[in-house]
Structures are given as structure tokens and as C-alpha cells.
C-alpha positions as CSV (number, residue, x, y, z in Angstrom):
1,X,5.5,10.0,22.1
2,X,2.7,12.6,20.2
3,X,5.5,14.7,19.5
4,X,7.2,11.8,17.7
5,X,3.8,10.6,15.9
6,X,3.0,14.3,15.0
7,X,6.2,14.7,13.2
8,X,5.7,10.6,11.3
9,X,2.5,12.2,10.5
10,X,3.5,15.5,9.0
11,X,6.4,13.8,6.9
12,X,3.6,11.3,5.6
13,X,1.7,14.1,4.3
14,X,4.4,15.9,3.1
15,X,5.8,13.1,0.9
16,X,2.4,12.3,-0.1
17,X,1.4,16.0,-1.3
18,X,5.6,15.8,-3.0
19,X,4.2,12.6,-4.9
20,X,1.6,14.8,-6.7
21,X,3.9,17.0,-8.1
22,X,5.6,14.0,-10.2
23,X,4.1,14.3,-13.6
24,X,4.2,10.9,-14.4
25,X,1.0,9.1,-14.5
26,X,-1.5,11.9,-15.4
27,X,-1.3,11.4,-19.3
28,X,-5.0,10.6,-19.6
29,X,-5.3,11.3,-22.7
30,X,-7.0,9.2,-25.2
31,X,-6.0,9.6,-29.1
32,X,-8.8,9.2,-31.7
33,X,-10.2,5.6,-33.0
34,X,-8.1,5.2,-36.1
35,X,-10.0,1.6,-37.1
36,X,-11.8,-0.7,-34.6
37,X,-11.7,-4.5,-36.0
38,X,-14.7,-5.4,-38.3
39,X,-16.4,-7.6,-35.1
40,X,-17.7,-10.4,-35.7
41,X,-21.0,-10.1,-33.7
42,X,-22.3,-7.1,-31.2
43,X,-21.9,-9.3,-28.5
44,X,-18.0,-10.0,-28.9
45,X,-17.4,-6.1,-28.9
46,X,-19.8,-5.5,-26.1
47,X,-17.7,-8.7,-24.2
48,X,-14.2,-6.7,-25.5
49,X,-15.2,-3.5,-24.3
50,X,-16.5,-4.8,-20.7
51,X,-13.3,-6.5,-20.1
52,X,-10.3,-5.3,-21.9
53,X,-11.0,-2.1,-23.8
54,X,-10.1,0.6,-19.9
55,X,-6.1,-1.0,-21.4
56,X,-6.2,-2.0,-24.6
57,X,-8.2,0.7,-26.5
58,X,-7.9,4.9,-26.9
59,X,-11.5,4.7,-25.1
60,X,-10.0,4.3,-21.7
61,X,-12.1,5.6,-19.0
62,X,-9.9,6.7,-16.4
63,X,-11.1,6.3,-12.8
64,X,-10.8,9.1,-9.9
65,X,-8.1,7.2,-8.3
66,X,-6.2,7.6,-11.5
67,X,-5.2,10.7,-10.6
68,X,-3.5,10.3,-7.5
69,X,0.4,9.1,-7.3
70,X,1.3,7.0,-6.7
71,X,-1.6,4.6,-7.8
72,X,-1.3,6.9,-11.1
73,X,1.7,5.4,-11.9
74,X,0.4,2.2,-12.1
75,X,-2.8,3.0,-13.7
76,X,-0.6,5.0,-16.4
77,X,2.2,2.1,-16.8
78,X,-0.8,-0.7,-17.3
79,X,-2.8,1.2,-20.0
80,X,0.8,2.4,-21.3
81,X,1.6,-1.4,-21.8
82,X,-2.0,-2.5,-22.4
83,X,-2.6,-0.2,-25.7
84,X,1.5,-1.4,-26.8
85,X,0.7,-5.1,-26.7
86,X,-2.8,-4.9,-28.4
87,X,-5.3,-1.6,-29.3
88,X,-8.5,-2.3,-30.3
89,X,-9.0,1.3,-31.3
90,X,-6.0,1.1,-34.3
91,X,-6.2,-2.6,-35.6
92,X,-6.1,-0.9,-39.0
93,X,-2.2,-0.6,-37.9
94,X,-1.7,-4.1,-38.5
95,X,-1.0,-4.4,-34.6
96,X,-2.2,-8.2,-34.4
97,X,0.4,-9.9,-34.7
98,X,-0.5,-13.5,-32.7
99,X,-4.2,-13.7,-33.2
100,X,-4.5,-16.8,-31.1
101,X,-2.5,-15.7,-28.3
102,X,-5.3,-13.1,-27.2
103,X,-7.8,-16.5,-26.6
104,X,-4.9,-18.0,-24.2
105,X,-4.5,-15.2,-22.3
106,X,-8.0,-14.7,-21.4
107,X,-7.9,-18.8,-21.2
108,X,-5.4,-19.2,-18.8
109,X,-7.1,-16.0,-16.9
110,X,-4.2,-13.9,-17.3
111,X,-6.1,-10.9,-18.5
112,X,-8.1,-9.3,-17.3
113,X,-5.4,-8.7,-14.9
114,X,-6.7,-9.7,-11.1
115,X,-6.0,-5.7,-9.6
116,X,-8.0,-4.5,-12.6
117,X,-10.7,-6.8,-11.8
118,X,-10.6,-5.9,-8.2
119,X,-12.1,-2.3,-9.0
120,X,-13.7,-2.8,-12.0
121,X,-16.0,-6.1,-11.1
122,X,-18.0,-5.5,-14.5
123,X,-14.7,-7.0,-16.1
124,X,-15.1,-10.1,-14.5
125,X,-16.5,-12.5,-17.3
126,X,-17.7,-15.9,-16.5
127,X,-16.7,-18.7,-17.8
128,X,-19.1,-19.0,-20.9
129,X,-18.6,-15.1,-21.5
130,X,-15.0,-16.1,-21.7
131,X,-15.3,-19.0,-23.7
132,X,-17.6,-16.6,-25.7
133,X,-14.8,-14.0,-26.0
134,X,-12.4,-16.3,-27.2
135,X,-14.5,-17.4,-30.2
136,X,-15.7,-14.3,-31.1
137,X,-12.1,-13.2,-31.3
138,X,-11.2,-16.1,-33.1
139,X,-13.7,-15.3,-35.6
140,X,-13.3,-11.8,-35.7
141,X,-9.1,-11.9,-36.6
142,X,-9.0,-15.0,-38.6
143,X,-11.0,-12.9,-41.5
């Protein structure tokens, strides 16, 4: 019965040292900030950057666990999406296309998304922060 549990054990590691070798999911790179949005207070930007900016900006700060497959994959994939659906960091791009759609997101409490805010509790905005977010959004991309 060791025997058997020695060899389960040894494949584990195996196939979890194999995993690393994948490239995919080490890509932490983070291009320049080609235009940020002209922000309609301090405090909207400071609410922005708490809760969405690790996906949806090129000033992601990548976490230790970000390097390790396959939990890098996922990491990579969100902020991969995140930065495709909206980046704060090249707004000059004309990348808003539904302004309004950004409020019912957080609304609804679709973003942050829920595994994000389960390591990153700084993220998770009350409800007047959100409520807070919303407007200052609102009045930041209806300039």
C-alpha cells in the first residue's frame, strides 16, 4: 500500500513540475500607459485602481501565485480578457464602447469577479464605494 502511494505521489510531482514547463500563463508583461481617462475626481481613480485596474489596466500587479501553472493560466486568461473588454491604461484608443454597461456590471456585482476578490480583499468595495464608482464612471465617460 506505500508502494502504491509512493508511486501516486511521485506522478503528482512529476506532472506538476511538467506543468511548469507550459509557457502559457507567464506573459506578465505590462505595456506602457498610452492615455488613462481624464477622471472625474481622485477618488473614482483611486476606487478604479483598488478594484478593477490588477485586469483591466497595463498596471497589473501580478501576485506570486501567478507564476505557477496551472493557477497561471487562469491568472493570464482573466487579465488577457480583462484588458480586451476594457483598459483603463489606453482609453485614448477609443476602447469604450458601452459606457453604461461598466455601472451594471459592478451593479449587478459581476465584477470584481468573486475568485479575484477572494485574494485580493482590498477589491472588495462596499456598497456606497460601489454606488460611488458607478457615478464617478458615469461622470468620467459621459464627457
Amino acid at each position: 500500500m506505500k508502494k502504491i502511494l509512493f508511486i501516486i505521489i511521485g506522478v503528482l510531482v512529476v506532472g506538476f513540475v511538467v506543468l511548469q514547463l507550459i509557457p502559457y500563463g507567464r506573459n506578465h508583461n505590462n505595456p506602457p500607459v498610452i492615455a488613462e481617462p481624464n477622471w472625474d475626481s481622485p477618488q473614482t481613480r483611486e476606487l478604479a485602481s483598488r478594484a478593477c485596474f490588477d485586469c483591466h489596466s497595463n498596471e497589473t500587479i501580478w501576485p506570486w501565485y501567478s507564476n505557477i501553472a496551472p493557477v497561471s493560466w487562469l491568472v493570464q486568461r482573466d487579465v488577457d480578457e480583462g484588458r480586451s473588454k476594457i483598459n483603463f491604461s489606453e482609453l485614448g484608443t477609443g476602447q469604450i464602447r458601452e459606457p453604461e454597461e461598466i455601472g451594471e456590471v459592478i451593479a449587478e456585482g459581476r465584477m470584481p469577479l468573486s475568485n479575484y476578490l477572494s485574494m485580493h480583499p482590498a477589491a472588495r468595495l462596499t456598497q456606497d464605494e460601489k454606488q460611488n464608482l458607478i457615478q464617478g464612471f458615469q461622470a468620467t465617460f459621459r464627457r
